[in-house]
VOPAGU-2260 file (C-alpha; in pm, 1 decimal, decimal comma):
REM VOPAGU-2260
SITE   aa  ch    i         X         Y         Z
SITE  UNK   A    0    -615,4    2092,0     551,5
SITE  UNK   A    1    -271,6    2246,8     529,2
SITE  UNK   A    2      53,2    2005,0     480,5
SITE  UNK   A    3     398,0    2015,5     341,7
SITE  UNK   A    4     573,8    1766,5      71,1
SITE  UNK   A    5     814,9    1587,0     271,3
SITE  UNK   A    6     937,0    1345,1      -9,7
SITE  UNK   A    7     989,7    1459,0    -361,3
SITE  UNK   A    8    1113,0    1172,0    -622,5
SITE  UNK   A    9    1246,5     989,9    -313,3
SITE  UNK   A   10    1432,9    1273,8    -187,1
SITE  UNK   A   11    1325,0    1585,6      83,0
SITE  UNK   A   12    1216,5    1832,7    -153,1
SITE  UNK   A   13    1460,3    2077,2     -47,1
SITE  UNK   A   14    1759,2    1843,9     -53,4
SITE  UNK   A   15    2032,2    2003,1    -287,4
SITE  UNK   A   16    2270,8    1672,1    -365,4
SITE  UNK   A   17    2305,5    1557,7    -709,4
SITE  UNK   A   18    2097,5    1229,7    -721,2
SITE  UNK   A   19    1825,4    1436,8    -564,9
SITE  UNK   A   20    1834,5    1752,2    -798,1
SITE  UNK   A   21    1900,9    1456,3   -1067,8
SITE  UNK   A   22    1587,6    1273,0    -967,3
SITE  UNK   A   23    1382,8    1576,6    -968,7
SITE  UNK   A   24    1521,6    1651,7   -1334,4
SITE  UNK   A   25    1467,5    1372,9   -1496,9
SITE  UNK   A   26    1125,7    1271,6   -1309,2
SITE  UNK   A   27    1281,8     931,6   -1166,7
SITE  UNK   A   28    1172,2     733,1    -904,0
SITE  UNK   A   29    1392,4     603,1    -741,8
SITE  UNK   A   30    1200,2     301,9    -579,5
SITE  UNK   A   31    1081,9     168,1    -921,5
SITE  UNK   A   32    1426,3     251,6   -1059,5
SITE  UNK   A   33    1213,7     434,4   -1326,9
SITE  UNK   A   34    1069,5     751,7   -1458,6
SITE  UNK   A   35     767,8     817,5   -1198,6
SITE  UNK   A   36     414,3     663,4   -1286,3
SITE  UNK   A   37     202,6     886,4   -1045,7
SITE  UNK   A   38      55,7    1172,8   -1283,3
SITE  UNK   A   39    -144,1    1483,7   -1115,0
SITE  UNK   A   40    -500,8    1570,0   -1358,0
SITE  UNK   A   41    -358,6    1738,9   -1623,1
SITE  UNK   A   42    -110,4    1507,5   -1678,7
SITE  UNK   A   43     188,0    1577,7   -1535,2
SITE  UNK   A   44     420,6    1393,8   -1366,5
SITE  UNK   A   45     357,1    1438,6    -953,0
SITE  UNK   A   46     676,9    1335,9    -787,7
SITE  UNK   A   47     520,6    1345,9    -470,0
SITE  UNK   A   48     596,1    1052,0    -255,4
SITE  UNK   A   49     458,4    1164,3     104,2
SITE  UNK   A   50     308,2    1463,0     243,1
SITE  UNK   A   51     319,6    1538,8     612,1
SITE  UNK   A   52     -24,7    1742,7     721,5
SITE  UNK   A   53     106,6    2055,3     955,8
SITE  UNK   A   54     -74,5    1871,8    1278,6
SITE  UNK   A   55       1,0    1505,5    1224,7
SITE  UNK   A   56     327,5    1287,5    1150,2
SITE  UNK   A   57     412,1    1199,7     706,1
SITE  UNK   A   58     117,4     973,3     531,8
SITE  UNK   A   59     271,5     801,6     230,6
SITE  UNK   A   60      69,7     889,2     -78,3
SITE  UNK   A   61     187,0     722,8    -322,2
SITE  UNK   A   62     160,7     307,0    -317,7
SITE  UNK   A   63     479,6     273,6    -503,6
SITE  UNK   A   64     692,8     467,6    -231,1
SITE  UNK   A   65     608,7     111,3     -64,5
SITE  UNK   A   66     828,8     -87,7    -316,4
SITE  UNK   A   67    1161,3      93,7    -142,7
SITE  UNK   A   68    1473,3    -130,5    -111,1
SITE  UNK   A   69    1389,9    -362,9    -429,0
SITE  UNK   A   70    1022,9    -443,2    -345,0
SITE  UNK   A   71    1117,9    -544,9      17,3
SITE  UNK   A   72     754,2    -580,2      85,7
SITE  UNK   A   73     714,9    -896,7    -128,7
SITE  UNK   A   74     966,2   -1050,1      85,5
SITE  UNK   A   75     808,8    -963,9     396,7
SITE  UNK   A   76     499,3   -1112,7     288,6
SITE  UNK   A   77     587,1   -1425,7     203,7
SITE  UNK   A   78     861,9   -1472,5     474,5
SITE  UNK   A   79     522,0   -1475,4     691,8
SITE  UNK   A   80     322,2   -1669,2     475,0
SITE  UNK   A   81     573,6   -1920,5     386,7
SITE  UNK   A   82     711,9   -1975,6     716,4
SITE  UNK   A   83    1140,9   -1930,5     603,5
SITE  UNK   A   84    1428,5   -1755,9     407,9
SITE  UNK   A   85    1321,1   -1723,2      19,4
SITE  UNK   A   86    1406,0   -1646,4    -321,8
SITE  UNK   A   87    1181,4   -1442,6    -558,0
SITE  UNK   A   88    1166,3   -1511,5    -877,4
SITE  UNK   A   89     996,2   -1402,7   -1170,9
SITE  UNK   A   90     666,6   -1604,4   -1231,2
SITE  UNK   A   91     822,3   -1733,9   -1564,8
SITE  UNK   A   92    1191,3   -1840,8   -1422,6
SITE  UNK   A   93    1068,9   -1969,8   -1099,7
SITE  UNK   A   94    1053,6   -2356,8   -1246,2
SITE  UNK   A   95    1407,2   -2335,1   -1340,4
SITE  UNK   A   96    1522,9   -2254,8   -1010,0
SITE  UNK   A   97    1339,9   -2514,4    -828,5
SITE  UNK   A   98    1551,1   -2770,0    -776,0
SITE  UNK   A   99    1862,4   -2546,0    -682,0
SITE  UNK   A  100    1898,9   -2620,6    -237,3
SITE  UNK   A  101    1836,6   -2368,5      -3,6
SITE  UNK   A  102    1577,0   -2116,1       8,5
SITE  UNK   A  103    1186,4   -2152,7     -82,5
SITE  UNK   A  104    1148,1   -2077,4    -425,7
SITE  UNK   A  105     882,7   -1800,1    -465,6
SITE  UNK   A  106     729,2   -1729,7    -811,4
SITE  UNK   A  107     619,2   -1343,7    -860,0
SITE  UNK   A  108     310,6   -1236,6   -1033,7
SITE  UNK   A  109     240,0    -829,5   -1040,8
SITE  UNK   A  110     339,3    -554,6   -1277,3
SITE  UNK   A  111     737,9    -557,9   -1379,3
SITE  UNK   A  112     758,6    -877,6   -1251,3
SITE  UNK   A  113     539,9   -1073,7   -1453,6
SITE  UNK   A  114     165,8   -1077,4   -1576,8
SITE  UNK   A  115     -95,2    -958,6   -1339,4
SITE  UNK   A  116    -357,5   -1235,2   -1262,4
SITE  UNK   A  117    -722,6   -1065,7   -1274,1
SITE  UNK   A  118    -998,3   -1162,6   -1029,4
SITE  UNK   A  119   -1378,3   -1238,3   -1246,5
SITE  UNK   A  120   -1602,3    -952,0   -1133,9
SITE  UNK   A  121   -1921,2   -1156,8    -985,4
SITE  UNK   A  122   -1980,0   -1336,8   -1356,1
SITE  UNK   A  123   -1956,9    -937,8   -1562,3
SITE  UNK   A  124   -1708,1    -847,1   -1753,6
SITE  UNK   A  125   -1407,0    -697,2   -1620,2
SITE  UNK   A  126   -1265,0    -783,6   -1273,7
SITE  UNK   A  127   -1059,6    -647,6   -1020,3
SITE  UNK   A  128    -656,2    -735,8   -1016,9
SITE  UNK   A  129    -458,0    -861,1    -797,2
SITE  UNK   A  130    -176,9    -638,2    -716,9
SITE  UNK   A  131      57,3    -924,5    -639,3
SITE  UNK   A  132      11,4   -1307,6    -593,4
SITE  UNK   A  133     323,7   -1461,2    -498,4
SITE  UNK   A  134     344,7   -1865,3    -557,0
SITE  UNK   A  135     521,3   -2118,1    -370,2
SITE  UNK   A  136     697,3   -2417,4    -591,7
SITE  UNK   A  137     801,5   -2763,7    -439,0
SITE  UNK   A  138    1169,7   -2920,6    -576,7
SITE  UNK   A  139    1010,6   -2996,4    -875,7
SITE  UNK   A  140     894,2   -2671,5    -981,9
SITE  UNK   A  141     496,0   -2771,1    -877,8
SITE  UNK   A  142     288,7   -2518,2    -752,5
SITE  UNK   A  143     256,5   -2640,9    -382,0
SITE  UNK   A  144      43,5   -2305,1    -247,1
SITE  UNK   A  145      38,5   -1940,7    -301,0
SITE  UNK   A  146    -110,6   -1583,6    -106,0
SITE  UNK   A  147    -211,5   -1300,0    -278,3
SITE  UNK   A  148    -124,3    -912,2    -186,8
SITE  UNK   A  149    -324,8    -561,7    -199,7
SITE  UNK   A  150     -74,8    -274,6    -192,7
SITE  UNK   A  151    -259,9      35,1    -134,4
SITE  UNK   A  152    -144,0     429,4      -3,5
SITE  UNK   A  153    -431,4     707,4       1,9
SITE  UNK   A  154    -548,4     955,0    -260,8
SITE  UNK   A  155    -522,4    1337,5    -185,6
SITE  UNK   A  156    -770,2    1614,7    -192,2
SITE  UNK   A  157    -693,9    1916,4    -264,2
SITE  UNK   A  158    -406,7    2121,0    -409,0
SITE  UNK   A  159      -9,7    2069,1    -373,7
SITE  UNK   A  160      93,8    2233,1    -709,6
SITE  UNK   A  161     211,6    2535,9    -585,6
SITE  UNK   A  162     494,7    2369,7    -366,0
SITE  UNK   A  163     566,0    2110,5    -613,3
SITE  UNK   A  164     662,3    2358,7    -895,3
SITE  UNK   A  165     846,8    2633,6    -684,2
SITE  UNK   A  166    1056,2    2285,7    -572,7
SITE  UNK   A  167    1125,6    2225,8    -919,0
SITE  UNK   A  168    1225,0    2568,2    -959,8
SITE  UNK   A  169    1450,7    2506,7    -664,4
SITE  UNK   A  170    1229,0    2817,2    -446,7
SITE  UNK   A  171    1081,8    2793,8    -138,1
SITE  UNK   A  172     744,5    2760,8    -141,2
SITE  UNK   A  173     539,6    3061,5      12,0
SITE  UNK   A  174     340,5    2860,4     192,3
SITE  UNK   A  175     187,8    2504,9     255,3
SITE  UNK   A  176     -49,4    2324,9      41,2
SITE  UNK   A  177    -409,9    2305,1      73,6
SITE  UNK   A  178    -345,0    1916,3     -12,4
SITE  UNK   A  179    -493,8    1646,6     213,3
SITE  UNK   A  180    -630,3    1298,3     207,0
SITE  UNK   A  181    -948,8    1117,2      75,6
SITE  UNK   A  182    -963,8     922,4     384,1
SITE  UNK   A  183   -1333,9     795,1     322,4
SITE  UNK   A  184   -1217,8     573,7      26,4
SITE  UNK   A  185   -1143,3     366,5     349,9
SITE  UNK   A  186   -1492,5     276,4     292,9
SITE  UNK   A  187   -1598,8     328,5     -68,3
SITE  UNK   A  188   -1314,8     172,3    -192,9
SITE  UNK   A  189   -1043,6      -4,4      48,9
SITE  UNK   A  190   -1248,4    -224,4     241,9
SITE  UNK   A  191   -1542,2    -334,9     -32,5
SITE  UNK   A  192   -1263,0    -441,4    -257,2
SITE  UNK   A  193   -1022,8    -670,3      42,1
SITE  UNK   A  194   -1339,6    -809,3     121,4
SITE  UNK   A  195   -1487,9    -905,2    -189,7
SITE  UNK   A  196   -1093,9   -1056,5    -277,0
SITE  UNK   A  197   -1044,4   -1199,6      43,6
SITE  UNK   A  198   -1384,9   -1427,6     -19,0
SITE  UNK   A  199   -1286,5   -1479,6    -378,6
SITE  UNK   A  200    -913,5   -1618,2    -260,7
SITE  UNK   A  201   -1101,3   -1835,9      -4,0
SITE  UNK   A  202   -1223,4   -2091,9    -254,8
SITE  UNK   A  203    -893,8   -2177,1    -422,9
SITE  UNK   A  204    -764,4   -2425,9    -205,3
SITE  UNK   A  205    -398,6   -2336,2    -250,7
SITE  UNK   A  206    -457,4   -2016,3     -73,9
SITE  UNK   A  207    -366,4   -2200,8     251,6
SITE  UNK   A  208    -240,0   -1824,7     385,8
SITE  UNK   A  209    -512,9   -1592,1     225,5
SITE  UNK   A  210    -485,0   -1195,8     187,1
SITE  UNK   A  211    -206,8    -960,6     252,5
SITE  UNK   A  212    -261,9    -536,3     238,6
SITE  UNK   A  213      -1,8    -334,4     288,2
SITE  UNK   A  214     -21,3      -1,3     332,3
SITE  UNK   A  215      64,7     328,8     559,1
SITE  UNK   A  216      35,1     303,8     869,2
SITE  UNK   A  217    -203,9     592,4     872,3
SITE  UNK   A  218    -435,8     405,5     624,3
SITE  UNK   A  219    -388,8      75,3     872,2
SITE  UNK   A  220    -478,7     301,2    1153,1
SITE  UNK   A  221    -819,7     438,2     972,4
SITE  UNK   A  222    -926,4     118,1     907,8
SITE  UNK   A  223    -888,6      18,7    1246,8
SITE  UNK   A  224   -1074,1     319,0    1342,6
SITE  UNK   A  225   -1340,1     256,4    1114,1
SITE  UNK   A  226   -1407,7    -117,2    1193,1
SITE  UNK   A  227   -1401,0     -93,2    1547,5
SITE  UNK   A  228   -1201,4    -265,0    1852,7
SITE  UNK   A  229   -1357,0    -580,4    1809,0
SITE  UNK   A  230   -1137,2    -757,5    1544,5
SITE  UNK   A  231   -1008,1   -1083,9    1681,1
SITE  UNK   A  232    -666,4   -1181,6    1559,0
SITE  UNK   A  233    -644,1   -1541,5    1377,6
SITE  UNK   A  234    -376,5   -1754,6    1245,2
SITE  UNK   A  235    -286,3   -1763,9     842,4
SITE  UNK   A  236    -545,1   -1997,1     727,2
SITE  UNK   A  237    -793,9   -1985,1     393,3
SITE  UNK   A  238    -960,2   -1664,4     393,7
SITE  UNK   A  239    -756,9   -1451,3     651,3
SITE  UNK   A  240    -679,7   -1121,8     572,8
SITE  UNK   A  241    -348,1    -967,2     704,6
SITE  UNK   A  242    -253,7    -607,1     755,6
SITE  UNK   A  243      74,8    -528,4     726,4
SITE  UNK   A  244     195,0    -164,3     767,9
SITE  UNK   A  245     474,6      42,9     702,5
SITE  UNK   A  246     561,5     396,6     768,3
SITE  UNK   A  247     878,0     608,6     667,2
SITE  UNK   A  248    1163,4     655,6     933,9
SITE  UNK   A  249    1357,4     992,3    1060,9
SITE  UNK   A  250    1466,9    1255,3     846,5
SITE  UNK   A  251    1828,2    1130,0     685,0
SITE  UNK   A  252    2152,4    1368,0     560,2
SITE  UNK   A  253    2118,9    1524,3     222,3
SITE  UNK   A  254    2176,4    1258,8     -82,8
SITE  UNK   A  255    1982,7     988,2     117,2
SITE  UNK   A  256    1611,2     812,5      71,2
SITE  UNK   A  257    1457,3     747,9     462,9
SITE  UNK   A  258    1467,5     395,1     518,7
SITE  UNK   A  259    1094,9     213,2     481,5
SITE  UNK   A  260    1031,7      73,6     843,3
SITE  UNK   A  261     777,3    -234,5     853,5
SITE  UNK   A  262     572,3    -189,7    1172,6
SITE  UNK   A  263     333,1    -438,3    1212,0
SITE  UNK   A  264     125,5    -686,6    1141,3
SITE  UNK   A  265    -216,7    -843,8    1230,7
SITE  UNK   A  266    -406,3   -1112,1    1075,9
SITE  UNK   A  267    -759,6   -1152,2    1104,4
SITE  UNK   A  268   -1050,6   -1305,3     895,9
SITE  UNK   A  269   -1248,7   -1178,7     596,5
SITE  UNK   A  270   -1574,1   -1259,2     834,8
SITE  UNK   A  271   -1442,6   -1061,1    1101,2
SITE  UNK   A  272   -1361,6    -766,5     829,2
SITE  UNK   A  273   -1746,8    -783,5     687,4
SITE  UNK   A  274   -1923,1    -827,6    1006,0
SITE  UNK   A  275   -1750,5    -525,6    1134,2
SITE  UNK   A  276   -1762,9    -309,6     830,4
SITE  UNK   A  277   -2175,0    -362,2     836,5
SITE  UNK   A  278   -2193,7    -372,4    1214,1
SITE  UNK   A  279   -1969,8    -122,7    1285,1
SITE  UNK   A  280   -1894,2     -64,3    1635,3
SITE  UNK   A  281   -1762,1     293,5    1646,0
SITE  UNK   A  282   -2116,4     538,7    1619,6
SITE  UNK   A  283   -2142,6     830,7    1735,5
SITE  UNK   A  284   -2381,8     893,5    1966,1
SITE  UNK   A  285   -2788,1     834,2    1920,5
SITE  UNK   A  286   -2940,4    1177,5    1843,6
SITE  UNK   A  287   -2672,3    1349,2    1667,0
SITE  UNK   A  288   -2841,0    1453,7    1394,4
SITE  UNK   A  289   -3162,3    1625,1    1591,8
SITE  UNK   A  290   -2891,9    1792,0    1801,5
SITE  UNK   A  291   -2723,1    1905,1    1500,7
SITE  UNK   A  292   -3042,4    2044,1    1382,5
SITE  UNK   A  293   -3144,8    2224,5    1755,4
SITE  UNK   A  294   -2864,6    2434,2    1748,7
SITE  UNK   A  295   -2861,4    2571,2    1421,0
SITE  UNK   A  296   -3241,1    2680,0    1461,6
């Protein structure tokens, strides 16, 4: 698969301004407000945000290109699951702000806000974490309900090196990458994990609005794909699972970030999830394998 770097530390790759060619310098990104986390296999620092494949629209790549305009996302979420207008706070100042009128006061749990809460793995050792779990308080600062949030992009195959240096180098590349996407993690990876967390979150009875994953909206639409048309949309309730997507909007002037456009949501059930993900109603057709087999003989 060919495709093209589209956003490089925030900024299009070939955009000359000085916070871009500053970003790009210094290895920031600027949704974390931080030197970039995402490192390619030897070690280096990526910078690659989203890639656009020559023959489709951009797929974000990287899950922290989702945290754009100060980890909007979390705000999304639990203006949905909280029903109003609310405050985050980090999960060790929420208390203080409790009493304060106005908005819902929202503790946050997840990395830079405050610890992560691991899930058990199934009695071993280890366990899977929770990228976010965002807690509800009452007036007096008592935990009253909370939902927790998966915030996943896609990994890439293949190779975008070339581009990515001759952009540091401020060149043009030759020609397009080879990079593309690992799109069947959808199944190894993506769905076994919501799944196993969505029935884990069911038992804790202050989960009242269960599991939130954001992601791409290419990643929503593969699931989708994968599961079938047969998903039945639910009300928040213990053990739903929402998708909420988001995809990047129109190409902006030099100097600028493209805004992060939420563009949907469904919510469904964990059930629904597992019965389609074992039952799944999109097969190809009976026979493809003997067919397969005829015409190479």
């Amino acid at each position: 698969m060919a495709s093209r770097i589209v956003e490089f530390f925030g900024y299009a790759p070939t955009d000359k301004s000085q916070k871009a060619r500053q970003a790009r310098a210094n290895s920031e990104c600027p949704f974390l407000a931080a030197k970039c986390v995402k490192t390619l296999s030897n070690g280096d620092i990526s910078g690659v945000c989203t890639l656009k494949p020559i023959t489709t629209g951009p797929v974000i790549c990287c899950p922290y290109r989702l945290y754009a305009d100060d980890y909007r996302i979390l705000s999304d979420v639990a203006k949905v699951a909280f029903e109003g207008d609310v405050e985050l706070f980090r999960g060790n100042e929420a208390r203080a702000a409790a009493a304060s009128p106005g908005k819902i006061k929202v503790a946050v749990f997840g990395k830079r806000w405050g610890k992560e809460l691991r899930l058990p793995n199934r009695g071993k050792s280890g366990g899977y974490f929770v990228d976010w779990v965002l807690a509800r308080l009452d007036d007096k600062g008592d935990l009253k309900d909370f939902v927790a949030i998966e915030v996943q992009s896609i990994d890439t195959t293949g190779n975008y090196q070339d581009e990515r240096r001759a952009y540091l180098n401020n060149e043009t590349p030759l020609k397009a990458s080879t990079a593309g996407f690992n799109w069947e993690n959808v199944n190894k990876r993506i769905l076994p994990q919501l799944i196993y967390k969505g029935h884990v979150l069911r038992r804790e009875r202050l989960c009242r609005s269960g599991l939130f994953f954001v992601c791409p909206k290419p990643v929503y639409d593969k699931i989708r794909e994968r599961l079938g048309g047969t998903l039945y949309e639910y009300q928040l309730q213990p053990g739903s699972l929402s998708l909420m997507w988001y995809d990047i909007g129109e190409e902006v002037p030099e100097g600028q970030i493209r805004e992060l456009q939420a563009e949907g949501v469904f919510t469904t059930t964990v059930d629904q999830v597992a019965n389609a993900f074992t039952s799944p109603s999109n097969l190809p057709n009976e026979n493809v394998y003997r067919d397969a087999i005829l015409a190479q003989l």
